[in-house]
PyMOL Python script that loads the backbone (N, CA, C, O; Angstrom):
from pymol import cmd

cmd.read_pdbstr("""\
ATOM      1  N   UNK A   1     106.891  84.763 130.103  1.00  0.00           N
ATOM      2  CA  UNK A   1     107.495  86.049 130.394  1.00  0.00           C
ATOM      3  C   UNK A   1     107.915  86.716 129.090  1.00  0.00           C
ATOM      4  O   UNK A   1     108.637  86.162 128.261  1.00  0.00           O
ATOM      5  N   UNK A   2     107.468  87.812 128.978  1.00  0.00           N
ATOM      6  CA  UNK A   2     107.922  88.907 127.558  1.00  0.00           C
ATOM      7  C   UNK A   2     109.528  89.238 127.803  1.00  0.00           C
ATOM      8  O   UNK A   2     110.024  89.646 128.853  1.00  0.00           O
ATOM      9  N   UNK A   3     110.053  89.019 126.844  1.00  0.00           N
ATOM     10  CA  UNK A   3     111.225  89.558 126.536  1.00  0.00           C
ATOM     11  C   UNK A   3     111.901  91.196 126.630  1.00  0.00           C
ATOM     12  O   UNK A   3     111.227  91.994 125.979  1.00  0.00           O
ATOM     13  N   UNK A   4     112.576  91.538 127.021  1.00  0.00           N
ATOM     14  CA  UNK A   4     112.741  93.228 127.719  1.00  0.00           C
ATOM     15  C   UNK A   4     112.604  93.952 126.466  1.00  0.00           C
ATOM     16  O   UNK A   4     112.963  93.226 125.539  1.00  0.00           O
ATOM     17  N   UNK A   5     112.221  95.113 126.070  1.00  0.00           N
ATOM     18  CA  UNK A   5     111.639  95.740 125.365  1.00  0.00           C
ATOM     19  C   UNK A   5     113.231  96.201 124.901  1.00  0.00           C
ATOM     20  O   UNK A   5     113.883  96.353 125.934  1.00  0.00           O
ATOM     21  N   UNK A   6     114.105  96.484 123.621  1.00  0.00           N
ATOM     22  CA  UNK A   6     115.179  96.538 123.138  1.00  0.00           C
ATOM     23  C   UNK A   6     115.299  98.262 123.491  1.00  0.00           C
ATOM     24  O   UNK A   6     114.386  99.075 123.630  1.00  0.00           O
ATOM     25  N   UNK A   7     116.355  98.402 123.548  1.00  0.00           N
ATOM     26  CA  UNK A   7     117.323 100.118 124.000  1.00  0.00           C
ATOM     27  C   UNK A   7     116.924 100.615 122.609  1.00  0.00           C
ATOM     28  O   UNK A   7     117.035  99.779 121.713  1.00  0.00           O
ATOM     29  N   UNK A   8     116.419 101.988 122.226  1.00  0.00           N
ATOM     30  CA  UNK A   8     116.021 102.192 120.865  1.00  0.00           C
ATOM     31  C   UNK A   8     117.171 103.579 121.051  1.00  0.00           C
ATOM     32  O   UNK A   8     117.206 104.274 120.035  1.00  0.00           O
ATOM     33  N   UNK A   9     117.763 103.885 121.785  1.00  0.00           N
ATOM     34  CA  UNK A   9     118.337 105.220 121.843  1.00  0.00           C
ATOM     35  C   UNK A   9     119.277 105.344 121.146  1.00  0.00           C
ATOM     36  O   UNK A   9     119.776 106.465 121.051  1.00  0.00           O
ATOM     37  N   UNK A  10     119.764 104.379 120.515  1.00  0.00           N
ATOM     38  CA  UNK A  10     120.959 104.457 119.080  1.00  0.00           C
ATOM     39  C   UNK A  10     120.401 104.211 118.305  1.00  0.00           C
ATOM     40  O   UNK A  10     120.975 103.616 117.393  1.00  0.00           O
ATOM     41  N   UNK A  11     119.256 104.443 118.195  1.00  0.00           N
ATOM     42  CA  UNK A  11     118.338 104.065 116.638  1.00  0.00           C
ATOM     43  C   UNK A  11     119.451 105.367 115.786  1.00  0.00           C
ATOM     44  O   UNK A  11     120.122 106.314 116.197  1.00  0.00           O
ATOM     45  N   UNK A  12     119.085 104.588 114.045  1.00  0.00           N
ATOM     46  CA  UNK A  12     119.298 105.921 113.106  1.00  0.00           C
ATOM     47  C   UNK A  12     118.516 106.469 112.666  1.00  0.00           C
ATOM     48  O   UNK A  12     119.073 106.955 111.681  1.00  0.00           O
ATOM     49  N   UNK A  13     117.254 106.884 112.652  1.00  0.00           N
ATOM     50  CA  UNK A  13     115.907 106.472 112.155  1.00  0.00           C
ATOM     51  C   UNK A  13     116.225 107.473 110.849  1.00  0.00           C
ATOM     52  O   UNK A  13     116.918 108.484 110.731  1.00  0.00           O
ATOM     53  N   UNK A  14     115.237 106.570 109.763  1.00  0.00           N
ATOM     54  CA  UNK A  14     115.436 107.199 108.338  1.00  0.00           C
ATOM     55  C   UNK A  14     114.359 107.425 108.009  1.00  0.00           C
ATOM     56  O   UNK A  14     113.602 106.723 108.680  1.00  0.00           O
ATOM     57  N   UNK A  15     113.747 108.131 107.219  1.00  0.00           N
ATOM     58  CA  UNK A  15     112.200 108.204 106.440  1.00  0.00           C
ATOM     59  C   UNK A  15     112.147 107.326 105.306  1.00  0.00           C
ATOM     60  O   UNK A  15     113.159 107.350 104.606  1.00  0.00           O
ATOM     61  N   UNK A  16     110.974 106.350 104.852  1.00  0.00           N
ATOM     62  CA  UNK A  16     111.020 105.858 104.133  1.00  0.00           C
ATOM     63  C   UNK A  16     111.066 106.391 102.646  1.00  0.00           C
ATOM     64  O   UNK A  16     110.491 107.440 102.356  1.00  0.00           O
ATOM     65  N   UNK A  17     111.750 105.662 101.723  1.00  0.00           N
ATOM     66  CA  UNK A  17     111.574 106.462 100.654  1.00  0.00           C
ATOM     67  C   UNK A  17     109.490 106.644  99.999  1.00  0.00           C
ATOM     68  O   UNK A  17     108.880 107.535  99.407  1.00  0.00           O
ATOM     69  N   UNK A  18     109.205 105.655 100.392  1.00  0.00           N
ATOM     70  CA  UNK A  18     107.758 105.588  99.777  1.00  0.00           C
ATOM     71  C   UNK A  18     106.836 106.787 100.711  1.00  0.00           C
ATOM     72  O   UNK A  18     105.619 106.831 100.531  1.00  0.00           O
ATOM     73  N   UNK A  19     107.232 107.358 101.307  1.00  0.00           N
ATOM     74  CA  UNK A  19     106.659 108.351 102.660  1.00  0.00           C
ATOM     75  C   UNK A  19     106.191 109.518 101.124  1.00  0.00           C
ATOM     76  O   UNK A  19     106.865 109.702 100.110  1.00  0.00           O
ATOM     77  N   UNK A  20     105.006 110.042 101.439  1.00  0.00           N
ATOM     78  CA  UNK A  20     104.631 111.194 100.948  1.00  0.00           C
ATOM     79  C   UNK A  20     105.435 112.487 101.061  1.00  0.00           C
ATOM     80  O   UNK A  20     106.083 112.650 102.095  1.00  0.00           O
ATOM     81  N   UNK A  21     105.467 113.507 100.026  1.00  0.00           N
ATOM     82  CA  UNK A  21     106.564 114.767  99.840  1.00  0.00           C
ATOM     83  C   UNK A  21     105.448 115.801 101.049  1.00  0.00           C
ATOM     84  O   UNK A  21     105.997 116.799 101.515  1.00  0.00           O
ATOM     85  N   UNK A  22     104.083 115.542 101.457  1.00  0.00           N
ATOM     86  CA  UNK A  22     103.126 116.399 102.179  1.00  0.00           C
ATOM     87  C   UNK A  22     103.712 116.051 103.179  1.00  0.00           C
ATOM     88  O   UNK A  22     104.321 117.052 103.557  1.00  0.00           O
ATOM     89  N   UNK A  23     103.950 115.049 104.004  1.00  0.00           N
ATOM     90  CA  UNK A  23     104.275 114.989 105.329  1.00  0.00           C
ATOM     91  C   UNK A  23     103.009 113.764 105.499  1.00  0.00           C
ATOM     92  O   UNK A  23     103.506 113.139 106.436  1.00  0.00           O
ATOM     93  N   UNK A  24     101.880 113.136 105.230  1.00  0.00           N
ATOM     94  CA  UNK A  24     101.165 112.296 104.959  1.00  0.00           C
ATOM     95  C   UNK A  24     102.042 110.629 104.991  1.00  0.00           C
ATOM     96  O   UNK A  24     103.070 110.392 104.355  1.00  0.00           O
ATOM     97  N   UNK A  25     101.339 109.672 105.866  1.00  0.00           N
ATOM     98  CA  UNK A  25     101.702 108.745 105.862  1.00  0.00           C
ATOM     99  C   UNK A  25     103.008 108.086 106.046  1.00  0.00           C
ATOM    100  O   UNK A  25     103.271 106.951 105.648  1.00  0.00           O
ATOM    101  N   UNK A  26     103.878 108.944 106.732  1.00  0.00           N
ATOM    102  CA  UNK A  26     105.199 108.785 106.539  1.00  0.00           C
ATOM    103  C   UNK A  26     105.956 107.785 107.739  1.00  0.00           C
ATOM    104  O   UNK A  26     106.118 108.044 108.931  1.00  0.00           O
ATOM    105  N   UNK A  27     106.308 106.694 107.061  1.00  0.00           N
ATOM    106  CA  UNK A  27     107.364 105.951 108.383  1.00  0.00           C
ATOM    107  C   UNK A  27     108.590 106.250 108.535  1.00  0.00           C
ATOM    108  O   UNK A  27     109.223 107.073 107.873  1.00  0.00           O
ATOM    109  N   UNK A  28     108.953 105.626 109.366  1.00  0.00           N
ATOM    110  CA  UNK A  28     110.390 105.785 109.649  1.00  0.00           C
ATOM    111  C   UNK A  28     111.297 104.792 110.421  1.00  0.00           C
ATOM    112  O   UNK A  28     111.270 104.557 111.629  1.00  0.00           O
ATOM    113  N   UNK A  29     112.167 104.216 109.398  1.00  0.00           N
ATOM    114  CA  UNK A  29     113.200 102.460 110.178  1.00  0.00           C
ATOM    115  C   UNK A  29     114.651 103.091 110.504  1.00  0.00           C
ATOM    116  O   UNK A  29     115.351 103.956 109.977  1.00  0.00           O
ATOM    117  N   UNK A  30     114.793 102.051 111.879  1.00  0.00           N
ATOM    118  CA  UNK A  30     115.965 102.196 112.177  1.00  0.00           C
ATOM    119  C   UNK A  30     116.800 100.638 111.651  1.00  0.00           C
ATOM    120  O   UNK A  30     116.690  99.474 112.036  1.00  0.00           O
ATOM    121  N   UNK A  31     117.396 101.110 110.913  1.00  0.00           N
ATOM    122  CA  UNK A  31     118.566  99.253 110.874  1.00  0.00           C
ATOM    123  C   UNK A  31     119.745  99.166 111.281  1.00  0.00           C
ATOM    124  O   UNK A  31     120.512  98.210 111.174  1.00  0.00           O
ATOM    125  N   UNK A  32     119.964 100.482 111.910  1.00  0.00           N
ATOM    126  CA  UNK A  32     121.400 100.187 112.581  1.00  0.00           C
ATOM    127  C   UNK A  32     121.648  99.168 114.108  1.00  0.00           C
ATOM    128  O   UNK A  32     122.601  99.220 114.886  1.00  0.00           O
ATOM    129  N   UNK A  33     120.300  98.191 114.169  1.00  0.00           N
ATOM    130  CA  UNK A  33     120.608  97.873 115.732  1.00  0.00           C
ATOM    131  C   UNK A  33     120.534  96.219 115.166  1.00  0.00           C
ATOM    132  O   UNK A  33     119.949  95.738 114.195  1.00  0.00           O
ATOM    133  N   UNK A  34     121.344  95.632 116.159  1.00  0.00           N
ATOM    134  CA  UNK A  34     121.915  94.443 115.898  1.00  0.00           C
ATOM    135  C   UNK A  34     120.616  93.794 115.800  1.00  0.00           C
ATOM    136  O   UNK A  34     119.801  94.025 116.693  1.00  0.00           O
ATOM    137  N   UNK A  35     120.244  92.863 114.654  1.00  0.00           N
ATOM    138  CA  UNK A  35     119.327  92.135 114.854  1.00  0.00           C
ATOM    139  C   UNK A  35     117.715  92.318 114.627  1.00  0.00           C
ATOM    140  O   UNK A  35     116.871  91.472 114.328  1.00  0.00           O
ATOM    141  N   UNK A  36     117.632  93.244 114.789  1.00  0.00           N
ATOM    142  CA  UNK A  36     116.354  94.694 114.668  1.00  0.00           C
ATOM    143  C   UNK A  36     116.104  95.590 113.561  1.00  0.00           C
ATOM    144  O   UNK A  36     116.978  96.164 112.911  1.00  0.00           O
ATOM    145  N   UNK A  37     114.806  95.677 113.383  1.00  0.00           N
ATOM    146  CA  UNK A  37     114.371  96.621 112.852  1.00  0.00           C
ATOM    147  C   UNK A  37     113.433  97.366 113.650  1.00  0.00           C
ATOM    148  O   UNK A  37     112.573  96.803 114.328  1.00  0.00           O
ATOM    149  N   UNK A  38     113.584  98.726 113.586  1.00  0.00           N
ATOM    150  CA  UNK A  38     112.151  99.340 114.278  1.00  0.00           C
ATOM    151  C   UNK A  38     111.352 100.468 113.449  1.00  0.00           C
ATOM    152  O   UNK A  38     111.794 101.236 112.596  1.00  0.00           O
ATOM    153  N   UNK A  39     110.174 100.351 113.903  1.00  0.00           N
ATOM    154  CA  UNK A  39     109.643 101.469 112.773  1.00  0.00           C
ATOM    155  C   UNK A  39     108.813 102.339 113.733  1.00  0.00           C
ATOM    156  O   UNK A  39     108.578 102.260 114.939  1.00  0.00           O
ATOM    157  N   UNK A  40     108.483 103.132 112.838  1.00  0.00           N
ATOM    158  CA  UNK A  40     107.568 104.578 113.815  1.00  0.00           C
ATOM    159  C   UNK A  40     107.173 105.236 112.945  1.00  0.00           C
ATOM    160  O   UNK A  40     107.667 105.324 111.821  1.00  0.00           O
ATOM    161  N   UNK A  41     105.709 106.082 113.585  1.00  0.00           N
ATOM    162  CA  UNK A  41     105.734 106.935 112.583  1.00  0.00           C
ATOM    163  C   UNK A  41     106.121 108.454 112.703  1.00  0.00           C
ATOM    164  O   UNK A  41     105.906 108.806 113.863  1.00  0.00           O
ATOM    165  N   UNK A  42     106.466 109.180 112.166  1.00  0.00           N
ATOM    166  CA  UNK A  42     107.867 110.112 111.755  1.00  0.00           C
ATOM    167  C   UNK A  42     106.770 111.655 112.331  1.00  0.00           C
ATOM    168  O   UNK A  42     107.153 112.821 112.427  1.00  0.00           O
ATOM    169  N   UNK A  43     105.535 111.156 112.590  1.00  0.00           N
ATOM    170  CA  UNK A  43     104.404 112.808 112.237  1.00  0.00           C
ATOM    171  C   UNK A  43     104.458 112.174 114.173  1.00  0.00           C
ATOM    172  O   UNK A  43     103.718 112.860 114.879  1.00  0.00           O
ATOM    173  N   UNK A  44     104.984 111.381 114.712  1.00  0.00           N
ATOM    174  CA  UNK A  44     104.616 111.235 116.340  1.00  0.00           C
ATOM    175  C   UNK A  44     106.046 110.241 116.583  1.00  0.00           C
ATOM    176  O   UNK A  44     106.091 109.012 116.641  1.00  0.00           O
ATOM    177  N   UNK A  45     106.798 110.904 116.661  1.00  0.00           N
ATOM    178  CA  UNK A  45     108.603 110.088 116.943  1.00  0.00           C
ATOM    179  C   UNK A  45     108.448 109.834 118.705  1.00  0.00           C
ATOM    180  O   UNK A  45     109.273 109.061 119.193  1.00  0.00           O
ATOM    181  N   UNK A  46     107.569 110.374 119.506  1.00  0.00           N
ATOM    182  CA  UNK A  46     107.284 109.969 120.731  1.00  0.00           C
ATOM    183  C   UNK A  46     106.386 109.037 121.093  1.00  0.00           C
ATOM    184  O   UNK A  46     105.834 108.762 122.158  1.00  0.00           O
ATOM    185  N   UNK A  47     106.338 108.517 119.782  1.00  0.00           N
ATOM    186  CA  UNK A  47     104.977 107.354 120.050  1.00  0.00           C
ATOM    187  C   UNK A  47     105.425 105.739 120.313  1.00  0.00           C
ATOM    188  O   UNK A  47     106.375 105.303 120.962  1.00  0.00           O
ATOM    189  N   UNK A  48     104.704 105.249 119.794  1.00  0.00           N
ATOM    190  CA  UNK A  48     104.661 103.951 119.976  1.00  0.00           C
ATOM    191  C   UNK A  48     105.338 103.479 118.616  1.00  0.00           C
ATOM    192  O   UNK A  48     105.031 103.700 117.444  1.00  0.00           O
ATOM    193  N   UNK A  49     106.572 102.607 119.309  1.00  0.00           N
ATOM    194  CA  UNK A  49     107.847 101.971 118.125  1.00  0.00           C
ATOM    195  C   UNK A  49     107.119 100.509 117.721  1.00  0.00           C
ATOM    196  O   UNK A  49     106.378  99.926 118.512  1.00  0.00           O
ATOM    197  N   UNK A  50     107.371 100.101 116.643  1.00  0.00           N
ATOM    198  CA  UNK A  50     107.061  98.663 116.001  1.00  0.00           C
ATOM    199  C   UNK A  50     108.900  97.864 116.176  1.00  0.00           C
ATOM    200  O   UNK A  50     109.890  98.585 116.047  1.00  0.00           O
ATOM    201  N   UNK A  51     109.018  96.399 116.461  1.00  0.00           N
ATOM    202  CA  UNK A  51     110.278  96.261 116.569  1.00  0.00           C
ATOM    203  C   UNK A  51     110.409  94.620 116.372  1.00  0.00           C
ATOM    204  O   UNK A  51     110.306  93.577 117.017  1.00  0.00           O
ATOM    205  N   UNK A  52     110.684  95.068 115.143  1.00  0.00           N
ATOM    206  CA  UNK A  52     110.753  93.123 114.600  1.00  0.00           C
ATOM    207  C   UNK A  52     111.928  92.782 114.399  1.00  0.00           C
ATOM    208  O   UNK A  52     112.940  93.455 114.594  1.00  0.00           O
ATOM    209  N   UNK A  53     111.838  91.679 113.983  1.00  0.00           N
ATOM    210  CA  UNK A  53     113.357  91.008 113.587  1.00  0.00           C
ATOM    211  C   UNK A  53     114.143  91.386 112.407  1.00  0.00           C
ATOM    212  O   UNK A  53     113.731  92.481 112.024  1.00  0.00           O
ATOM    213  N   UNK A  54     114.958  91.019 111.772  1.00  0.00           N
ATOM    214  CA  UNK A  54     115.493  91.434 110.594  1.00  0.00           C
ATOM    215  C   UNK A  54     115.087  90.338 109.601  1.00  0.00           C
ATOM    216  O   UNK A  54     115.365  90.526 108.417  1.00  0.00           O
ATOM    217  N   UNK A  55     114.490  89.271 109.945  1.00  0.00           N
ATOM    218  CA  UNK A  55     114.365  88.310 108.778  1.00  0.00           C
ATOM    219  C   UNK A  55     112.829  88.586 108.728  1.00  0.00           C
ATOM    220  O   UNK A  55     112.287  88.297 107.661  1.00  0.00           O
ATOM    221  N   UNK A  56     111.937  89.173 109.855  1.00  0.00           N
ATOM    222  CA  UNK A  56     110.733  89.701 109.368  1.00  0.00           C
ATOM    223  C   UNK A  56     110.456  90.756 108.796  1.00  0.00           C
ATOM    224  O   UNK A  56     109.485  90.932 108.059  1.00  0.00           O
ATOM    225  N   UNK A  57     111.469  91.722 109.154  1.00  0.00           N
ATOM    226  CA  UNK A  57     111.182  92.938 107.976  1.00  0.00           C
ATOM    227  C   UNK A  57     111.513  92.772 106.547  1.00  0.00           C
ATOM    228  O   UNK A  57     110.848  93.324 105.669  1.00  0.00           O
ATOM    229  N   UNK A  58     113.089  91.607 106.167  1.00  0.00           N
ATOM    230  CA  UNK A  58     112.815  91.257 105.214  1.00  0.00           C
ATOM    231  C   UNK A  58     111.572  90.619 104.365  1.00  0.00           C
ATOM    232  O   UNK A  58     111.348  90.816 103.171  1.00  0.00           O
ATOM    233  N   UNK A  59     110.782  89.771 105.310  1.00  0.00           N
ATOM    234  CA  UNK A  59     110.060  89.272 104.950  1.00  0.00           C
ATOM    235  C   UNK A  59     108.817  90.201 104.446  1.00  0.00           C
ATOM    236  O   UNK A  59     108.388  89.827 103.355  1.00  0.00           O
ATOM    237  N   UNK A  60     108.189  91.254 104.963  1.00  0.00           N
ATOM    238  CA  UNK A  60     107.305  92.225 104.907  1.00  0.00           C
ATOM    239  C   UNK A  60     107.459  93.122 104.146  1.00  0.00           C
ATOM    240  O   UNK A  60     106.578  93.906 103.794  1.00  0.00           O
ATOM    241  N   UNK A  61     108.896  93.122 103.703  1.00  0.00           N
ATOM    242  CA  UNK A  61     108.860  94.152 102.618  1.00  0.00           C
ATOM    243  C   UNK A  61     108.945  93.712 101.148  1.00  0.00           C
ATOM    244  O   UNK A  61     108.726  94.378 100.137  1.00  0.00           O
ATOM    245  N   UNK A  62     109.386  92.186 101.299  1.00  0.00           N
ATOM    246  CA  UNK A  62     109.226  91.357 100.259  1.00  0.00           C
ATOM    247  C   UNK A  62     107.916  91.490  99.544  1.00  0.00           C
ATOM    248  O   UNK A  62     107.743  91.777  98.359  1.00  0.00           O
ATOM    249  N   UNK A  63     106.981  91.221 100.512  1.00  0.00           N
ATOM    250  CA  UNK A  63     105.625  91.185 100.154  1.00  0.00           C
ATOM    251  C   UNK A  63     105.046  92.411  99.897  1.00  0.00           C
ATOM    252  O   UNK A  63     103.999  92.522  99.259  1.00  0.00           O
ATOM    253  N   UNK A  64     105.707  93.400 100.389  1.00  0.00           N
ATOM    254  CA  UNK A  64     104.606  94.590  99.818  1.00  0.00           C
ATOM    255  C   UNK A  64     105.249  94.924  98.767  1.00  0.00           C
ATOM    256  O   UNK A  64     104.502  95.532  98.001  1.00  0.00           O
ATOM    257  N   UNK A  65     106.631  94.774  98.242  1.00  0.00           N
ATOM    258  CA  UNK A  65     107.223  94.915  97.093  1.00  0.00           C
ATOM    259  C   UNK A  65     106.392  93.741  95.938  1.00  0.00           C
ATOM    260  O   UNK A  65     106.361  94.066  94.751  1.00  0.00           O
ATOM    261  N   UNK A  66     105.850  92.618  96.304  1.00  0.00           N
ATOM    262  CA  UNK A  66     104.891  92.305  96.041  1.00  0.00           C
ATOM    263  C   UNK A  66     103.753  92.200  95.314  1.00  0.00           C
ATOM    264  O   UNK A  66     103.356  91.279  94.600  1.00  0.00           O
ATOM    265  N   UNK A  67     103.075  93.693  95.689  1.00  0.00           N
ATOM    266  CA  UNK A  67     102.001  93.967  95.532  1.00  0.00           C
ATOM    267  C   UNK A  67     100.843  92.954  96.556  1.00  0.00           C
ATOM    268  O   UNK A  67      99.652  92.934  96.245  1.00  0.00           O
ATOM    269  N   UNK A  68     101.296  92.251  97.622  1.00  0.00           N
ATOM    270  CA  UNK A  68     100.428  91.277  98.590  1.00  0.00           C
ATOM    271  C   UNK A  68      99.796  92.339  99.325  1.00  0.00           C
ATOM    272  O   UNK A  68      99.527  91.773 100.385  1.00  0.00           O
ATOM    273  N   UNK A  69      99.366  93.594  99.434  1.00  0.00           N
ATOM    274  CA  UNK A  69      98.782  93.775 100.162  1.00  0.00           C
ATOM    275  C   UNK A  69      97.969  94.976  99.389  1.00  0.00           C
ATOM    276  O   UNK A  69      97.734  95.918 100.146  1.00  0.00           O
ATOM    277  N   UNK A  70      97.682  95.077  98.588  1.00  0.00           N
ATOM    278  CA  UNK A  70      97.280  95.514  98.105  1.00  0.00           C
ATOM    279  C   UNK A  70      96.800  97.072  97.819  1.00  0.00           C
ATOM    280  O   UNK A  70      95.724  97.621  97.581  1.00  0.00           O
ATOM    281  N   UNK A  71      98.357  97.541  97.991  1.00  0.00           N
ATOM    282  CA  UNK A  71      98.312  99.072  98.213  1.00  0.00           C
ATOM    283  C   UNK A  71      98.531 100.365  97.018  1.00  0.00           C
ATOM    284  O   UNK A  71      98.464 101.544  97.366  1.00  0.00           O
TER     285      UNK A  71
END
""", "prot")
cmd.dss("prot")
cmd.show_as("cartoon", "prot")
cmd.util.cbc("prot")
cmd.orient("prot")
């Protein structure tokens, strides 16, 4: 059984700083929710949310700080 999909309606959502000044490629995290991170992207805020843990977003941003993915 899947776990209930988390309340996103107190998100804070922020733009990333790495987001393009065009409006191009731009995400957007919420970290104000216990435990959570969620992301989206900022050009479709009615779309479909990403919603990981907090020790995996640490983990993911570790790595693209990185250079592991080769961007």
């Amino acid at each position: 059984m899947a776990a209930p999909y988390p309340d996103l309606r107190r998100a804070v959502w922020r733009k990333s700083s790495r987001s393009s000044s065009q409006g191009q490629n731009c995400v957007e995290v919420a970290t104000n929710l216990p435990g959570i991170v969620a992301i989206r992207d900022s050009k479709n805020p009615d779309g479909v949310e990403l919603v990981v843990s907090v020790e995996g977003w640490r983990a993911l941003t570790t790595r693209i700080k990185a250079g592991e993915f080769g961007g």
